[in-house]
C-alpha positions in Angstrom: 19.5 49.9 131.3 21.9 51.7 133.9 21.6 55.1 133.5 25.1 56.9 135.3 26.9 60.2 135.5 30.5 60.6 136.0 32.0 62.3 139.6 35.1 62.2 140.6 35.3 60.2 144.0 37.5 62.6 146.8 40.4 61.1 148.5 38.3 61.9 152.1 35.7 59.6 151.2 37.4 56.4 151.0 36.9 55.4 154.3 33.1 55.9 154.1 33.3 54.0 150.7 34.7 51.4 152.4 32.3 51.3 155.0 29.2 51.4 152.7 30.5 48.2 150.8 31.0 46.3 154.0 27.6 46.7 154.7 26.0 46.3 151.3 28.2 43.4 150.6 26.0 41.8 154.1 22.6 42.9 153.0 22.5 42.0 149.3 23.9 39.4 147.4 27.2 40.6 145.3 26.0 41.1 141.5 26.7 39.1 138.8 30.3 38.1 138.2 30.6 39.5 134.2 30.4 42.7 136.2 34.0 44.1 137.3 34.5 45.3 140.7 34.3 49.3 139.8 30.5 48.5 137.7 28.9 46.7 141.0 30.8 49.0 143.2 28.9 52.1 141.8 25.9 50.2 141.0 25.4 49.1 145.1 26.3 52.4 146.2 24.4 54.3 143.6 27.2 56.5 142.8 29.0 57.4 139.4 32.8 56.3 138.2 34.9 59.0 137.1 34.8 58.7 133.0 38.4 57.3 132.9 36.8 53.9 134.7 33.6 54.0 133.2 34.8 54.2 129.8 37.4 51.1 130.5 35.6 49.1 133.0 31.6 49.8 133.5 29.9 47.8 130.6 26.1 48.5 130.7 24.4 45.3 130.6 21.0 45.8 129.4 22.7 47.0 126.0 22.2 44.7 123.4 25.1 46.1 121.3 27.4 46.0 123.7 29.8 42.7 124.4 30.6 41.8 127.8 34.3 40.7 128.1 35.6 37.7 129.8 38.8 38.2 132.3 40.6 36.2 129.6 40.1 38.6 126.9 40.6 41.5 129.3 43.9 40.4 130.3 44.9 40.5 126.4 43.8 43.4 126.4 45.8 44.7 129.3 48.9 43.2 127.8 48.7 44.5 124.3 48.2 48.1 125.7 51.3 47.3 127.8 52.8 46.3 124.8 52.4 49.2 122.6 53.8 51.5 126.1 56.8 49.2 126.0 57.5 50.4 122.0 56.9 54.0 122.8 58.8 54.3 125.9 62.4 53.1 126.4 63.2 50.9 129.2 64.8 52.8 131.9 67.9 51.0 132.0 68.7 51.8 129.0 68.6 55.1 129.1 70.5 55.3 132.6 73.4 53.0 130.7 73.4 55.2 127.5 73.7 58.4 129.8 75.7 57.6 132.7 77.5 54.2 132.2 78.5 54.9 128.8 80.6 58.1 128.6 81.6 59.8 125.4 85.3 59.8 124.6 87.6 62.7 124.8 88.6 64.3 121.8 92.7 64.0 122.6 92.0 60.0 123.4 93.8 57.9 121.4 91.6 55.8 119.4 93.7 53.2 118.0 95.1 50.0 119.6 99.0 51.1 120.6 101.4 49.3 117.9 104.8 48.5 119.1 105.6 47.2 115.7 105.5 50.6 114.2 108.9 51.2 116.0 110.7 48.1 113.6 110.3 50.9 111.1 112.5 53.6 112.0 115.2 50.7 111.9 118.5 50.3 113.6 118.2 52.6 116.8 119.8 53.6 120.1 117.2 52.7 123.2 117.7 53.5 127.2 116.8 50.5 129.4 116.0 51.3 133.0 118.5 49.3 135.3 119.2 49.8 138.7 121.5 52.0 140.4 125.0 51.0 140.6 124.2 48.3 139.3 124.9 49.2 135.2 128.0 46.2 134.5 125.9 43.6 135.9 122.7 44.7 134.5 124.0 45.0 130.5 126.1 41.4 131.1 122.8 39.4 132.2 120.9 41.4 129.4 123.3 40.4 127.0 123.5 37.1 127.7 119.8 36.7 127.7 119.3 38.2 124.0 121.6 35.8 122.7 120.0 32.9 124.4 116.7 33.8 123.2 117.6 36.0 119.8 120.8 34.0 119.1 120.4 35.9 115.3 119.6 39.0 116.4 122.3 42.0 115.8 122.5 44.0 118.8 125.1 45.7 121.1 124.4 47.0 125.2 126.6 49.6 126.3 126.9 50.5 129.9 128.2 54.4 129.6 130.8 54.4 132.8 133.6 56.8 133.8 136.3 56.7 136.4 135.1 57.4 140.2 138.5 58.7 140.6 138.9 57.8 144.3 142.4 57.8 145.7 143.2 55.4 148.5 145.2 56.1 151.0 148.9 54.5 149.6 148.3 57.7 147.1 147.2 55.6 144.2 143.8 55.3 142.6 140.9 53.3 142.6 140.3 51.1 139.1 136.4 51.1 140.1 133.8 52.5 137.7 130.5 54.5 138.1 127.4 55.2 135.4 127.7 58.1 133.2 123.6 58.3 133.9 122.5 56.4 136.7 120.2 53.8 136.3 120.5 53.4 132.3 121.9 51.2 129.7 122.1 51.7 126.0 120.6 49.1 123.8 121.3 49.3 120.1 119.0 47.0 117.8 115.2 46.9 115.8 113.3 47.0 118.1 109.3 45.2 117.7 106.3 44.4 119.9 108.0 40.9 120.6 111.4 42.0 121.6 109.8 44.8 123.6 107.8 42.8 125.9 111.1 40.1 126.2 113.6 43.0 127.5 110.5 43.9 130.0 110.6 40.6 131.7 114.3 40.6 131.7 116.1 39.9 135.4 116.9 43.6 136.9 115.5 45.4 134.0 112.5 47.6 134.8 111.3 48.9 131.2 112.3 51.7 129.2 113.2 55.4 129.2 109.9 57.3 127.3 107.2 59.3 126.8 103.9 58.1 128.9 101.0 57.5 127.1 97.4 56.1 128.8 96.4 53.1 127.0 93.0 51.2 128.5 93.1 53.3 131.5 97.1 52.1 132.5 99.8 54.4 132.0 102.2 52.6 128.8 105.9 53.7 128.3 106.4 54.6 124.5 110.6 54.0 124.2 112.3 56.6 122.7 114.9 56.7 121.0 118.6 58.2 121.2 120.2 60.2 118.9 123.6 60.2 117.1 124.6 63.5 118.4 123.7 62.8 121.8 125.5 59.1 121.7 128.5 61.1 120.2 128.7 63.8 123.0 128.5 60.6 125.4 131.1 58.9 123.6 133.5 62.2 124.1 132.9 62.4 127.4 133.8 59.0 128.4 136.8 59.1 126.5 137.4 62.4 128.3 137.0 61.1 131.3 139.3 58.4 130.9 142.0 60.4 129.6 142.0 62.7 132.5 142.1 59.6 134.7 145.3 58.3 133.3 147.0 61.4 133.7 146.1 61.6 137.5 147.6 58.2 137.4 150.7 58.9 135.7 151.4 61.6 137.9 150.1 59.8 141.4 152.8 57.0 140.0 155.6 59.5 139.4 154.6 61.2 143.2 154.8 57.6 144.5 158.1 56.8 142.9 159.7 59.9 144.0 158.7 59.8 147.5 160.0 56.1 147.1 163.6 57.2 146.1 163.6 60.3 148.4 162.7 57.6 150.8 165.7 55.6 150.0 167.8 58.4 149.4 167.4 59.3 153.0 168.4 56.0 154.2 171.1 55.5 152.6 172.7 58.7 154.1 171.8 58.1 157.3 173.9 54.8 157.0 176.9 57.2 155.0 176.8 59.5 158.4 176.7 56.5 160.6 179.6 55.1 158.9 181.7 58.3 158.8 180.4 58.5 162.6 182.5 55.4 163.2 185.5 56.2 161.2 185.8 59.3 162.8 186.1 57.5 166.4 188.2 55.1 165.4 190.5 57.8 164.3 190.5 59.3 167.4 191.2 56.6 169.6 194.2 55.1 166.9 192.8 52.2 165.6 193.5 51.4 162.0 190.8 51.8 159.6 189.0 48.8 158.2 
């Protein structure tokens, strides 16, 4: 029966360790192969296993109670202890996903998907589409004609706000020409829906809408917004302001241009008197009979 106590083997001594099998592994034949490495190990070099290896691996084999394990059956073993690690400890990338990779969400997030259909309810509305500069006329023509290509049933109305430039040219008249009461926006009146939405996105020299910004799945979404009846009033009055003022600057541009017109003739037609009396007078003079 092996009789062993239990040392700890120093960190120093691993060379000499080495050394000391080399030459016992020459001089005596290797024990028998039921015996792990650690059991022959300390049994050539007549030193002990720390308790740790002697309590896993050194199997006395002159006890006749004890079993003598096969690599087979240590391997199982090895693999259930293994197994029952893997159920008390968590796999490290799980943890490191968990902690890092999934992030918790802010409280002012929005958690639900964003509905464009909840704007069909609030009904019949007034909507500013981004168009553009100086480019309002053409942009509401080509978005009306595309609604009613696509929507022939849908009721609907684009109104490009625009007041007189009120350029004079240089005969003293006025220009007819037009610019945008807002730059860059159009007025779309209809219900609008998730499907419409997206349509008047994709339209030619259309760019979206005017909004509030909202971040939906980390890209920035314009949430239209909607015009009200006093503000579309106070527009209305404006414009029709506007145009008022414009034909009186006309009116009285025309009654400046048909005045300097007839002083204009007025001033020809007495130089052509004086010329004639001019000629009279000499003729006079000189005794010939008047015509």
């Amino acid at each position: 029966m092996i009789h062993s106590e239990c040392v700890s083997i120093s960190s120093s001594s691993l060379k000499e360790l080495k050394l000391r099998w080399n030459m016992a592994s020459l001089v005596q034949k290797p024990a028998a192969s039921s015996l792990n490495l650690s059991s022959r190990l300390a049994s050539r070099l007549s030193i002990s296993l720390p308790q740790r290896f002697v309590a896993k691996a050194c199997v006395p084999v002159d006890d006749p109670g004890s079993e003598v394990l096969s690599g087979k059956e240590r391997r199982k073993q090895r693999n259930e202890r293994r197994e029952e690690l893997k159920v008390e400890r968590r796999p490290v990338r799980e943890v490191y996903e968990e902690k890092v990779l999934v992030k918790p969400s802010k409280k002012f997030a929005r958690k639900d998907p964003l509905d464009m259909d909840r704007l069909e309810a609030r009904g019949m509305q007034w909507w500013i589409v981004r168009v553009p500069k100086n480019g309002e006329k053409s942009s509401a023509e080509n978005l009306s004609q595309a609604l009613s290509a696509v929507f022939p049933e849908l009721d609907f109305e684009v109104w490009a706000a625009a007041i007189p430039s009120k350029n004079m040219l240089a005969n003293g008249s006025y220009s007819e020409s037009r610019r945008g009461l807002h730059p860059g926006c159009i007025f779309l009146r209809c219900i609008l829906n998730k499907e419409l939405y997206d349509f008047i996105r994709g339209v030619e020299r259309v760019t979206g809408f005017m909004g509030s910004k909202l971040t939906f799945r980390k890209r920035m979404v314009i949430l239209p917004s909607s015009v009200g009846k006093l503000e579309l009033d106070g527009m209305r009055a404006k414009v029709k302001a506007e145009e008022e003022e414009f034909a009186l600057l006309k009116d009285e541009a025309s009654r400046k241009k048909e005045e300097k017109r007839l002083a204009k003739k007025n001033k020809v037609k007495s130089s052509e008197t004086v010329k004639v009396d001019a000629v009279t007078s000499g003729d006079t003079k000189l005794g010939l009979p008047s015509s």
